[in-house]
C-alpha positions, 0 to 999 in steps of 0.5 A: 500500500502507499505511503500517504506522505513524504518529508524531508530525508534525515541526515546522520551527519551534516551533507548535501544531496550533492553529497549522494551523487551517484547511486550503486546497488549492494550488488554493485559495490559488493559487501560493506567495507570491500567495496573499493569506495572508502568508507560511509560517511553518513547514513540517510534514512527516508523518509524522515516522517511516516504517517500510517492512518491507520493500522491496516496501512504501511509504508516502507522505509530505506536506508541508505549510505553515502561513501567518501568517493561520492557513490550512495548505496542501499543499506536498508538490510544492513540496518538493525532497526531499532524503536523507542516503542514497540507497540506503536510499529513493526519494521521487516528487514527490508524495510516495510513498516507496519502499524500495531497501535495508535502513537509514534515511535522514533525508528532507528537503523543502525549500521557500520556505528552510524545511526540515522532516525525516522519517525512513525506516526499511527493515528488509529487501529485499524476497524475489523474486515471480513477475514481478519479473524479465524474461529480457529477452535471451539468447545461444544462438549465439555469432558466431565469434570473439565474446569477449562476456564481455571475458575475452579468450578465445573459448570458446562455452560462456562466452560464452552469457549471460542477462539478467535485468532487475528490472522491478519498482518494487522492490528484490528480494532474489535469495539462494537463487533457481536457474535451470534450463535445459531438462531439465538435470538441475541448476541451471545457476545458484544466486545467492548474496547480493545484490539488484537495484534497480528497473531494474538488471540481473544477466548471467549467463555460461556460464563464464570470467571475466567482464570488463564493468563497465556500472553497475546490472548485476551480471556473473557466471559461473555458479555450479553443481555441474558440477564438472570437466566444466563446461556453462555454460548450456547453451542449446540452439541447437534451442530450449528453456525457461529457469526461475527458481525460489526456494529451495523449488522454487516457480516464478517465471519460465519462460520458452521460446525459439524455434531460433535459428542465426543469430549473434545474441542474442535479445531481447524485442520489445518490451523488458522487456514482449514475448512473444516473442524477435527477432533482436537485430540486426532492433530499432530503432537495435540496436548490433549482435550483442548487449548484455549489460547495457544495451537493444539500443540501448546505452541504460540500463534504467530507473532506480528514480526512473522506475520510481516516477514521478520 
């Protein structure tokens, strides 16, 4: 996506774009510090100021040197990219930025002991689209006994649970969304305030008071207007369909399940890209039953650097 601005280029040290006449790819000049030019007198990184309006959108910053004998080069993999705040932004190896929340942070490449600056800027989080959040497990038949919430009680209705896992390359904003089960005539779900970074996770439970502390998954219980007849989820053992829509009704997951009996979560296989649900128990190195907030091998969902190619 394009950048939406541009500004003055940051100097590491005082020169003139006289200074960089001239321009050689890092194929041409060969590895730093053999290539018959002297020595980087400074470093520029461009541009100095990066405005990302909102979380979905990037940019890309290069780096590049200027050497004594009057050629410029491209260094912007030789950076070690550097930030004042990392919840603000990410930066791949080859420079692409991308937003993960509101504010700005001062991004820094260092190489060859210079330094140069640039300044990212995210004015907001970036509102929920179809295809950004994967059902990637749900739990409709609780095995006996299973206190799946950690609130030390065993009661069915609490312990049914849906994941859903932001499998876009963005930070989303959830405030508004609702989730639907079925023809239950409400929400079963409405999120308030906060969002979810590439690869993170939110857990939603039928009821009680959730007790998992896994980082990059947000645990809830379901907040709805049931009242004093509560039915959590709601997820029938029969089959059914879970849907997620924005504040004004419009789709933007729907989702259906098979009957499921046996005392197990069903998970996507694959993971995070299936079409279908398995028996948590029957994939590859499964812990077990279930796994609320991590792959059914205990393993972490992909962090935002891996969602961006770091």
């Amino acid at each position: 996506m394009p950048l939406p601005f541009w500004s003055f280029p940051l100097l590491l040290a005082g020169c003139s774009e006289s200074d960089l006449a001239g321009t050689e790819t890092a194929e041409d000049r060969g590895p730093v510090g053999l290539s018959g030019h002297g020595s980087i007198e400074v470093i520029v990184v461009e541009p100095s100021e990066v405005l990302l309006p909102t979380t979905r959108d990037s940019g890309t910053l290069v780096a590049t040197a200027a050497w004594t004998d009057g050629f410029s080069s491209d260094v912007t993999e030789l950076c070690a990219w550097t930030h004042s705040d990392y919840g603000v932004a990410v930066i791949s190896g080859a420079g692409e930025v991308h937003g993960l929340g509101v504010g700005t942070t001062t991004a820094t490449c260092e190489a060859e002991g210079l330094r140069a600056e640039a300044e990212i800027t995210v004015e907001a989080v970036a509102a929920l689209e179809p295809g950004d959040l994967v059902l990637n497990e749900l739990l409709v038949a609780v095995p006996e006994g299973a206190d799946v919430n950690g609130d030390g009680e065993s009661v069915r209705l609490d312990e049914q649970f849906v994941e859903l896992v932001n499998a876009s390359a963005y930070a989303i904003d959830l405030y508004g969304t609702e989730l639907w089960v079925g023809d239950v005539s409400s929400a079963r779900h409405r999120f308030g305030a906060g969002s979810l970074l590439p690869g993170d996770a939110t857990v939603l439970f039928g009821g009680g008071t959730p007790w998992l502390s896994v980082q990059r998954c947000v645990v809830l219980a379901v907040y709805n207007d049931d009242g004093a007849e509560p039915k959590g989820l709601a997820l029938n053992s029969g089959g059914d369909t879970v849907r997620l829509v924005d504040a004004d009704g419009a789709a933007l997951l729907d989702v259906s399940y098979g009957a499921s009996s046996a005392a197990a979560s069903l998970v996507l296989d694959p993971e995070l890209s299936g079409t279908s649900y398995a028996d948590h128990r029957t994939l590859d190195r499964s812990v077990g039953e279930y796994s609320p907030c991590t792959l059914a091998t205990g393993a972490a969902f992909p962090t935002a650097e891996e969602n961006v190619g770091e």
